[in-house]
GUVO-860649 format. One record per residue (C-alpha): y negated, x negated, z. Coordinates in steps of 0.001 Angstrom, whole numbers, plus 500000, padded with zeros to 6 digits. Layout:
BEGIN
<<Y X Z>>
...
***
This chain:
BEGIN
<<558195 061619 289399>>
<<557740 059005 286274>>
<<558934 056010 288538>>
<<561723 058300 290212>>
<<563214 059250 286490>>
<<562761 055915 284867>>
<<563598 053909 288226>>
<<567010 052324 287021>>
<<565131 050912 283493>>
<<561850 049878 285160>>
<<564482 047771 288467>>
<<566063 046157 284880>>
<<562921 045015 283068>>
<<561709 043707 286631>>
<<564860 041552 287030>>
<<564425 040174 283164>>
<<560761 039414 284230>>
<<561468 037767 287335>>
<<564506 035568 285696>>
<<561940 034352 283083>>
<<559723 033688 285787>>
<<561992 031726 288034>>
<<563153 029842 285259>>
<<560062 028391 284541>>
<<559729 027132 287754>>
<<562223 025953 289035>>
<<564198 024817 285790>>
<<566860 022796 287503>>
<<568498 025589 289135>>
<<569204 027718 285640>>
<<572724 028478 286473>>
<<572070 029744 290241>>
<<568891 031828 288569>>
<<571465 033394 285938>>
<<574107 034313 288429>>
<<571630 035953 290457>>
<<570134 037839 287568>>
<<574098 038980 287463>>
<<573938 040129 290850>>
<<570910 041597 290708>>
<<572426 044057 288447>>
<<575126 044634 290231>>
<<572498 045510 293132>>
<<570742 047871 291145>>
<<574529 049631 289790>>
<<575107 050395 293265>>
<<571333 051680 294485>>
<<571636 053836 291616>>
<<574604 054823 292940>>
<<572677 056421 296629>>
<<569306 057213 294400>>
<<569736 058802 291589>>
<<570799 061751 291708>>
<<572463 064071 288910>>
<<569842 066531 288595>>
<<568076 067423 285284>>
<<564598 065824 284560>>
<<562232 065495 281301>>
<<559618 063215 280990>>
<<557097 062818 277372>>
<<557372 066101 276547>>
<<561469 066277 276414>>
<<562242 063321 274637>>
<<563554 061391 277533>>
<<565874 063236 279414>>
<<567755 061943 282994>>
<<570911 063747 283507>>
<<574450 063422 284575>>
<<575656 061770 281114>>
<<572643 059750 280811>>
<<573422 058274 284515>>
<<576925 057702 283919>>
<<576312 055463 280808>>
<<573423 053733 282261>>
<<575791 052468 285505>>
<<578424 051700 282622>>
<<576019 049576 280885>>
<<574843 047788 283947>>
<<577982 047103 284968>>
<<578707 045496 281559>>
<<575695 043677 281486>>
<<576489 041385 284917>>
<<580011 040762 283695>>
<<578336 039366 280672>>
<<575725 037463 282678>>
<<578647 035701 284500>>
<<580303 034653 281191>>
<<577001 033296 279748>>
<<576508 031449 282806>>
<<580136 029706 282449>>
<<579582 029436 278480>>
<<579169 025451 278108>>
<<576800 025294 274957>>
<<574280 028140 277165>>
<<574520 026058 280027>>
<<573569 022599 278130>>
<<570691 024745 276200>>
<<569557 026019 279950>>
<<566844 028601 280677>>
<<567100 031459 281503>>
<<565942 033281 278667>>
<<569266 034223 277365>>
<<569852 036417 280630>>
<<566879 037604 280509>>
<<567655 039034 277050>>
<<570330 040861 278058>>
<<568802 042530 280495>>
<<565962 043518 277945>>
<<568776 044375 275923>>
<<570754 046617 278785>>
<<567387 048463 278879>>
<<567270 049556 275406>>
<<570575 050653 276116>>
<<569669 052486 278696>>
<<566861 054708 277228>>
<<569048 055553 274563>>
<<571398 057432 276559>>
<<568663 059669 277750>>
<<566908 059530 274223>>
<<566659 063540 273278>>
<<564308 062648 270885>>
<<563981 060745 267217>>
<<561248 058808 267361>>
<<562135 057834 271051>>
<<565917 056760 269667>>
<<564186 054973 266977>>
<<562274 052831 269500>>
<<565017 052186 271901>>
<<566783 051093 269260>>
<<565249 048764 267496>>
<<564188 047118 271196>>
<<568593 046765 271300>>
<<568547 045851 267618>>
<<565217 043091 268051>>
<<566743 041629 271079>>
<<570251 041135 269463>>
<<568652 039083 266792>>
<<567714 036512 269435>>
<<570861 036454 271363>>
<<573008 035895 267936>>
<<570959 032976 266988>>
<<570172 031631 270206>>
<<572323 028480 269541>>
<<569529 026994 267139>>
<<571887 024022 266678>>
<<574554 026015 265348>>
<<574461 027112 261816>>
<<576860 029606 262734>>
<<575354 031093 264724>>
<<571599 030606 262730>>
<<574063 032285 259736>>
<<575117 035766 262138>>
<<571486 036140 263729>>
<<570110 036206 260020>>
<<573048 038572 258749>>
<<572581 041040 262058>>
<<568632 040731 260625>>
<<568748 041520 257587>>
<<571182 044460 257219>>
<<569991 045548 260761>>
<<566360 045763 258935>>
<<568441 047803 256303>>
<<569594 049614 258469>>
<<565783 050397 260299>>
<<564393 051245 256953>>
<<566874 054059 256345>>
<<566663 055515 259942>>
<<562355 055451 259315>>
<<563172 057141 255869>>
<<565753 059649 257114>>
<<563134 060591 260240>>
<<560687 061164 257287>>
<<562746 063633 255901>>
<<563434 065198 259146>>
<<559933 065579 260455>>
<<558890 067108 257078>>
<<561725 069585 257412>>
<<561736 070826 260916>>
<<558206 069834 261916>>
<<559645 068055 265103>>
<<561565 065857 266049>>
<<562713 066844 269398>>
<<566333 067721 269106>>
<<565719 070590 270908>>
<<563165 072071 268965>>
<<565095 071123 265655>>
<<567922 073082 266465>>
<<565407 076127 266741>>
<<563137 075450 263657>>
<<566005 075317 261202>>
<<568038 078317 261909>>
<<567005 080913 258712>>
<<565020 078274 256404>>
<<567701 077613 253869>>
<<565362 075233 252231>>
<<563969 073528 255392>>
<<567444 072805 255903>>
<<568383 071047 252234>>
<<565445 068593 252947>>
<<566857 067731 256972>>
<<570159 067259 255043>>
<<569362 064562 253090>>
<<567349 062975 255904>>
<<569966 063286 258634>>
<<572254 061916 256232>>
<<570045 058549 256234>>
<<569540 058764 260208>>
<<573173 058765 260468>>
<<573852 055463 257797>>
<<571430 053930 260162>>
<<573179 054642 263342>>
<<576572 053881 261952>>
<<574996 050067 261643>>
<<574919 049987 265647>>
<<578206 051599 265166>>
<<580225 049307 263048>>
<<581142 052283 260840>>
<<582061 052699 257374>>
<<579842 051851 255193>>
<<577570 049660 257288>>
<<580105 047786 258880>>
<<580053 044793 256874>>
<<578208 042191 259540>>
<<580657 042768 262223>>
<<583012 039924 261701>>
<<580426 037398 260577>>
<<578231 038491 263491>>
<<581102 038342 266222>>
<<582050 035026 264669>>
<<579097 033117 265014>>
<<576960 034398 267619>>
<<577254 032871 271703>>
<<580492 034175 272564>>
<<578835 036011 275787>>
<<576460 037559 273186>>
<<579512 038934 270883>>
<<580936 040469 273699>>
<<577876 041985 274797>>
<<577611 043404 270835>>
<<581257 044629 271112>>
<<581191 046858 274627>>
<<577467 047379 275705>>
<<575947 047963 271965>>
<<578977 050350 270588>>
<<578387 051917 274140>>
<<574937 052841 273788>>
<<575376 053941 269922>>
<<578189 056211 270411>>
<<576371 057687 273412>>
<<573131 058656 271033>>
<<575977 060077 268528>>
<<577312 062594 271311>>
<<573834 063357 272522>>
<<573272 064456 268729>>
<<576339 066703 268843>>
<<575495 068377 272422>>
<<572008 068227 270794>>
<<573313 070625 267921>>
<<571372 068930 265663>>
<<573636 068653 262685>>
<<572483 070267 259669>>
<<573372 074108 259684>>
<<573567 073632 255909>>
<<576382 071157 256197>>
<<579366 073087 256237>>
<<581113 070001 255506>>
<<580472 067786 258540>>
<<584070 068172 259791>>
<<585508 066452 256621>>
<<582253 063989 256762>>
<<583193 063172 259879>>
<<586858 062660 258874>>
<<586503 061113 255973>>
<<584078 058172 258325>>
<<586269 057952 260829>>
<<589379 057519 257977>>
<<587601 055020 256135>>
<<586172 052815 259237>>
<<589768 053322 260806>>
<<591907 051696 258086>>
<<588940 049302 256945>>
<<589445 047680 260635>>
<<593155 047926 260791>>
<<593962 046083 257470>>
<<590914 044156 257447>>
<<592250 041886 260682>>
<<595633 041149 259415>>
<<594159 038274 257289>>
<<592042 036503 259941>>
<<592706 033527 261911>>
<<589580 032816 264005>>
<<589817 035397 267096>>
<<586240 036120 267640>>
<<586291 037371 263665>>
<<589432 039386 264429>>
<<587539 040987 266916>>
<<585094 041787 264681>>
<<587387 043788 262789>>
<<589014 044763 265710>>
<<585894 046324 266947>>
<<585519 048542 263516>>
<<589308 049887 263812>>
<<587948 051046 267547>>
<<584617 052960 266153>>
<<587446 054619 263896>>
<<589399 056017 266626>>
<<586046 056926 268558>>
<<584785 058831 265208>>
<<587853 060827 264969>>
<<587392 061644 268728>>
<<583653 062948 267796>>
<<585257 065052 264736>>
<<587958 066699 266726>>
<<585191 067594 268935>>
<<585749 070284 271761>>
<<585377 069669 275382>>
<<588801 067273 275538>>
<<587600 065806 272737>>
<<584533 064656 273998>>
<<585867 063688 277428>>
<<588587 061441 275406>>
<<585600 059681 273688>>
<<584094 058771 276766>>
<<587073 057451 278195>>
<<587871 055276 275543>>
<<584649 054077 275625>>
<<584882 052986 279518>>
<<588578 051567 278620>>
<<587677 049693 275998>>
<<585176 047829 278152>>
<<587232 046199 279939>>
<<589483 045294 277667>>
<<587129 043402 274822>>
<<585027 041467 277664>>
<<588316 040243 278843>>
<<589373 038826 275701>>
<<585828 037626 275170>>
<<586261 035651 278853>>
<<589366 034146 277640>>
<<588004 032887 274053>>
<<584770 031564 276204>>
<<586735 029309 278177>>
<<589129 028718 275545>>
<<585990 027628 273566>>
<<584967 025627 276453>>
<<587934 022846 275840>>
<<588241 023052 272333>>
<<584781 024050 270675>>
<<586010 026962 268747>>
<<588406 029842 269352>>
<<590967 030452 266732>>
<<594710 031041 267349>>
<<596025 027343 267233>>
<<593415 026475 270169>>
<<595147 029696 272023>>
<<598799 028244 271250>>
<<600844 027639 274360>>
<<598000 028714 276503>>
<<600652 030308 279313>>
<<601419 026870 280048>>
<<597980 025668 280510>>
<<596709 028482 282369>>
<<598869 031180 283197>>
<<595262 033665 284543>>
<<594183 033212 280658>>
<<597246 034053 279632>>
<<597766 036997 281513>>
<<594505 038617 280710>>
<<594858 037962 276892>>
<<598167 039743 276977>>
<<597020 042503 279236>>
<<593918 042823 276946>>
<<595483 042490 273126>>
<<597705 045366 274486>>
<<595528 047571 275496>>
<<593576 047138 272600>>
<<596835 047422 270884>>
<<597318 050883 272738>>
<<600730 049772 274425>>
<<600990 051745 277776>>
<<600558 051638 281154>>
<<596966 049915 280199>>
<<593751 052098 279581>>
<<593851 051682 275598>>
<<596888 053330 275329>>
<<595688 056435 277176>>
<<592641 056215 274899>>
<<594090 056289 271866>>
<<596571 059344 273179>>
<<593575 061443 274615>>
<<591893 061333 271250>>
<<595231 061659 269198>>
<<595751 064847 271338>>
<<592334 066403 270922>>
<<592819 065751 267119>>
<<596203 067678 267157>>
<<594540 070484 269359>>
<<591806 070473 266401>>
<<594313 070852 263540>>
<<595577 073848 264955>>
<<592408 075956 263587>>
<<591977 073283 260899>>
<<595311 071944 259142>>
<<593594 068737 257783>>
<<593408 067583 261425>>
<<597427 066566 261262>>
<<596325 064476 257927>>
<<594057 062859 259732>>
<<596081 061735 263126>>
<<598740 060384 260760>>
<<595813 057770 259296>>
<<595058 056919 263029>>
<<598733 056363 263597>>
<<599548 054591 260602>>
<<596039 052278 261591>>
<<596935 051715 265253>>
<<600420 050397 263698>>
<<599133 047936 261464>>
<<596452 046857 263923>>
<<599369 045780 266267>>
<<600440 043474 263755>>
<<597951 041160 264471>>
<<597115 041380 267850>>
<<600911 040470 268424>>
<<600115 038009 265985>>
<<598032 036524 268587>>
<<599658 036922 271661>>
<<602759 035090 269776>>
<<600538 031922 269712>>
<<599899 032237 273233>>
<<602972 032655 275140>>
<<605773 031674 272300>>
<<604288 028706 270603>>
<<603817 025228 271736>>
<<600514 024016 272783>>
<<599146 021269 270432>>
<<598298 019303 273599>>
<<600770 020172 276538>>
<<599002 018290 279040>>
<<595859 019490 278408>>
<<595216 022493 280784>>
<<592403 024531 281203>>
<<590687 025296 284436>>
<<588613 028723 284552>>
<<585131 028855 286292>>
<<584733 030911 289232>>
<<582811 033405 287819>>
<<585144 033805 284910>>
<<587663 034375 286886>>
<<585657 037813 288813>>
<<585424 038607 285295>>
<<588849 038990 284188>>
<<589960 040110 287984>>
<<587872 043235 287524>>
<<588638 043513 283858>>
<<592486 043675 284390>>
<<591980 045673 287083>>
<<589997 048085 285675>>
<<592499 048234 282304>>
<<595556 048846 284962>>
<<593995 051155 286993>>
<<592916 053508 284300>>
<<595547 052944 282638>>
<<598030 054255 285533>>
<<595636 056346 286916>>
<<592803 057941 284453>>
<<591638 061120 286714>>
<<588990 060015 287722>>
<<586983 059284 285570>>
<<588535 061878 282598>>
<<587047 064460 285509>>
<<583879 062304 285642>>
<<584062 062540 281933>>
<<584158 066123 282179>>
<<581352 066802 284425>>
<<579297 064867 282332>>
<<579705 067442 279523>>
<<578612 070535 281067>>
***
C-alpha cells in the first residue's frame, strides 16, 4: 500500500540516485546521463499516467494524503522538472562544470515538491519544505566560480533560514493551541475555544510569513530578483515555475484544509491587502530593471499577486482559475528562461542589449520571447491572458457579496498595465532594435528547441482552448 501511494516520489529519488551513480562512473558521458535523467521523468509522467489512480489514500496517520489534486500537481511538476533538465543540459557553464549532480538536484528537488502537494499535515509541510528550500541552496550557488551566483545561493540562505525559523515558531504556537497539527484535526479542536484560537492566530500568522518566502509574497519577497539574477539560469527557472508551483499548492491545501483561524474574521482583507501589496510591488518594481533574469524576478512577484487575489476571491471558480494560471504560467516563464539560456550561451549574460535584434539572428528565439512576454503580459489568444481573466472574473463574482472586491480588481488592472510596460520594453529590443553584432547569429541546441516547441505550444493551446484542463481544474476541487 506504502510503495503503491508514494510510488511516483520513491520512481523520482531512484532516478536522482541512479544519475549520481552513473555519473561517477562513467564521467565522460555527463550530458547523455542528464538527458536521460530528463527522460526518465518524462517516463515516470506518463506511468503515472496508467498507475495511479485518483482514488483517496492516507498514509502516517493522515498527514500525507494521495488524491486527485495531489496527482495533478505532482505530473505538473514532473513535467517541469525534464523541461528543466533539458535546459541545464544545453546551459554552457553546467556543461563545462559536468556531473551530474545538478540533475540530480532537481530531481531531489521535484520530490520535495511533490510531497508537498499531498502534505495534510504541519510538521510533514515543514519537512518537505525545507528538503525544496535545502536543495535550492545548492542549485543557486552551484556555479562556485561565479560570485553571482555564490551572492544569490547565500541570499536564498539566509532569508530562507528566516524564513524556517518563523514557520518552526508559528508551528509552536499552533501545536500549543490545537494540540495537533493535522489539518484535519485542527479544524475540529478549535471550533468553541475562543482562547485556543487567539494563540493559533498569532502562530498561523508566522506559518503563513514563512510560506509567503516560497511564495515571493509581500513582505518576504525581497530575494527574488537577486536570486533569479544570479543563480544557473536552468536553476532560476526551476525557482520561478516548479517552486511557486508547489507553494501555492500547500496554500490551497490550507484553504480546502479549513484551517484558517476561526478567530480571523479578517482574512478576506488579509488576503487582499497581500495580494495588493505583492501585486503592485512586482508591477512597478520591474519598470527600472535592465538585466532580464532580474526582471523576471520581479516579474515572478507581480504573478504571486494575481495568484493571491485568486486565493482571496476564493469559491469554486476561483480556485479552478488559480490552478490554471498556475499550469499557464509554466509554460510561459521556462520559455523565456530557454531563450535567456541560449542567449547567455553567446554572450555570457542576459540583459536587453544582448536580446537586441535577436529576430534577425534567430527567428525560433524570437518567436518564443514574444509569444512568452505576452502571455506573461496577459495579451490574448495565449494562456496568460485567460489567466489573468479567470481570476479577474472570480474577483468580480466575489465583490458581489463583498463590495471591496471591485477595489481590489482595479489594483490588478492598474498592475497588469504597468507590468506591460516593460515586458514591451523588452520585446522592443528584440524585434525593433538593431543587433549590436548583425552577423552574429545564434544557433539553439536540440533540446532547447523541444523546450520551447512544447512551451509555445502549450501557451497557444490553452490559450485558444482552456477546457480541458479548467474541467481538470475542477475535478480536482471536489
Amino acid at each position: 500500500m506504502a510503495f503503491y501511494v508514494l510510488q511516483m516520489e520513491i520512481a523520482v529519488v531512484v532516478l536522482a540516485v541512479l544519475g549520481l551513480l552513473a555519473g561517477a562512473f562513467w564521467p565522460k558521458h555527463t550530458s547523455l546521463i542528464r538527458r536521460g535523467l530528463a527522460e526518465g521523468a518524462l517516463v515516470v509522467l506518463v506511468a503515472s499516467l496508467f498507475l495511479v489512480f485518483p482514488q483517496h489514500h492516507a498514509l502516517f496517520g493522515g498527514a500525507y494524503v494521495l488524491d486527485r489534486f495531489a496527482i495533478v500537481f505532482k505530473q505538473v511538476l514532473l513535467g517541469a522538472a525534464a523541461l528543466v533538465l533539458l535546459l541545464a543540459d544545453a546551459h554552457e557553464p553546467l556543461r563545462k562544470q559536468g556531473g551530474t549532480e545538478f540533475a540530480a538536484l532537481v530531481l531531489l528537488a521535484t520530490a520535495g515538491m511533490m510531497l508537498l502537494t499531498s502534505a495534510n499535515d504541519f510538521i510533514f509541510l515543514f519537512v518537505a519544505l525545507e528538503l525544496v528550500t535545502i536543495t535550492f541552496y545548492v542549485l543557486n550557488s552551484f556555479l562556485r566560480g561565479e560570485s553571482r551566483a555564490l551572492e544569490a545561493g547565500l541570499k536564498y540562505l539566509v532569508l530562507g533560514a528566516l524564513s524556517a525559523g518563523f514557520m518552526a515558531y508559528g508551528l509552536a504556537y499552533v501545536f500549543g493551541a490545537a494540540d495537533s497539527l493535522n489539518f484535519g484535526d485542527i479544524h475540529h479542536a478549535l471550533h468553541d475555544d475562543k482562547t485556543a484560537q487567539g494563540i493559533y492566530l498569532f502562530g498561523f500568522a508566522l506559518v503563513l510569513l514563512g510560506l509567503g518566502f516560497k511564495l515571493a509574497m509581500v513582505p518576504m519577497q525581497i530575494w527574488a530578483p537577486d536570486v533569479y539574477q544570479g543563480a544557473p539560469t536552468p536553476a532560476a527557472a526551476f525557482l520561478a515555475s516548479g517552486s511557486k508551483i508547489a507553494g501555492f499548492v500547500v496554500l490551497l491545501r490550507l484553504v480546502f484544509a479549513d484551517v484558517f483561524p476561526p478567530a480571523w474574521e479578517a482574512q478576506p482583507v488579509v488576503l487582499m491587502a497581500l495580494a495588493a501589496l505583492t501585486l503592485l510591488y512586482g508591477a512597478l518594481g520591474g519598470l527600472a530593471q535592465t538585466d532580464v533574469k532580474r526582471l523576471l524576478g520581479y516579474s515572478s512577484i507581480a504573478n504571486a499577486g494575481f495568484l493571491l487575489l485568486g486565493i482571496a476571491a476564493g469559491g469554486d471558480f476561483g480556485h479552478a482559475a488559480v490552478i490554471y494560471y498556475l499550469v499557464q504560467y509554466l509554460f510561459a516563464v521556462i520559455a523565456v528562461f530557454a531563450v535567456l539560456t541560449v542567449v547567455a550561451n553567446a554572450h555570457d549574460t542576459a540583459d536587453r542589449h544582448t536580446l537586441m535584434g535577436l529576430h534577425r539572428r534567430s527567428p525560433l528565439l524570437a518567436l518564443a520571447l514574444l509569444l512568452a512576454m505576452l502571455s506573461l503580459a496577459g495579451v490574448p489568444p495565449l494562456g496568460g491572458a485567460l489567466g489573468k481573466f479567470f481570476v479577474l472574473v472570480a474577483t468580480v463574482m466575489r465583490a458581489r457579496i463583498d463590495p471591496a472586491f471591485y477595489a481590489l480588481a482595479g489594483v490588478a488592472i492598474v498592475g497588469a498595465v504597468i507590468a506591460l510596460f516593460y515586458y514591451l520594453r523588452v520585446l522592443r529590443g528584440a524585434w525593433a532594435d538593431p543587433a549590436p553584432d548583425a552577423a552574429a547569429r545564434i544557433t539553439v541546441p536540440w533540446t532547447v528547441r523541444v523546450v520551447l516547441y512544447i512551451c509555445m505550444a502549450g501557451m497557444l493551446f490553452l490559450g485558444i482552448w482552456p477546457q480541458p484542463l479548467l474541467a481538470l481544474a475542477t475535478r480536482c476541487l471536489h
